[in-house]
C-alpha positions, 0 to 999 in steps of 0.5 A: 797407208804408209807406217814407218819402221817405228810403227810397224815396231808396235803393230808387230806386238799387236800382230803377234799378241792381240789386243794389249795396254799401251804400259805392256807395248812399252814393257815389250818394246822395252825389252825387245828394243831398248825403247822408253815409255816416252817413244812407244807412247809417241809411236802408238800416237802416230799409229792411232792417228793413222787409223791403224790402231784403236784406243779403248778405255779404260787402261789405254788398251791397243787393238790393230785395225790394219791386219799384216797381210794388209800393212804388207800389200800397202807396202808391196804396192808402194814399193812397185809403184816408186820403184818400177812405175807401177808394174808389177812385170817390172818388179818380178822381172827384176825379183826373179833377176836378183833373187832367183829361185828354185823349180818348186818355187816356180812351180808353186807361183805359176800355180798361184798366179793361175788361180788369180 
């Protein structure tokens, strides 16, 4: 499931305070970003269309479907996909490449990726 930067906007008040009304996203979103009424509405809209957000009655109330371990695998996924053909080689190569990191970093990976 692709969700754009807008949304991800909403499902990070969802993330980081559980289930909310859409009145208080706004008041949130208002406060933090500068958004009206009218674009959180619109966004939590998207995000209901999508599946990633379930709306329940009564007072409009929002619950995150998409926990964000999964909103980042997909976004993970995408990105190694479009950018290095679906390899994940690839993506490491040029991660490490750019990005390096320390011994401990290396050590802590190669424990991760022995246990997968």
């Amino acid at each position: 499931m692709k969700l754009f930067d807008s949304e991800l906007k909403v499902m990070e008040v969802l993330w980081e305070h559980g289930q909310k009304s859409a009145r208080e996203i706004v008041d949130i979103l208002s406060k933090r970003i500068g958004w009206n009424k009218n674009t959180t509405y619109t966004v939590i809209k998207k995000c209901i269309e999508k599946g990633a957000v379930e709306r329940e009655e009564p007072g409009f109330l929002c619950k995150a479907l998409v926990s964000r371990d999964e909103a980042a695998q997909s976004e993970t996924e995408q990105l190694i996909d479009k950018m290095y053909g679906g390899s994940s080689e690839l993506f490491f190569s040029s991660f490490l490449k750019n990005q390096g990191i320390s011994e401990e970093e290396a050590a802590r990976i190669a424990k991760m990726i022995r246990s997968h």
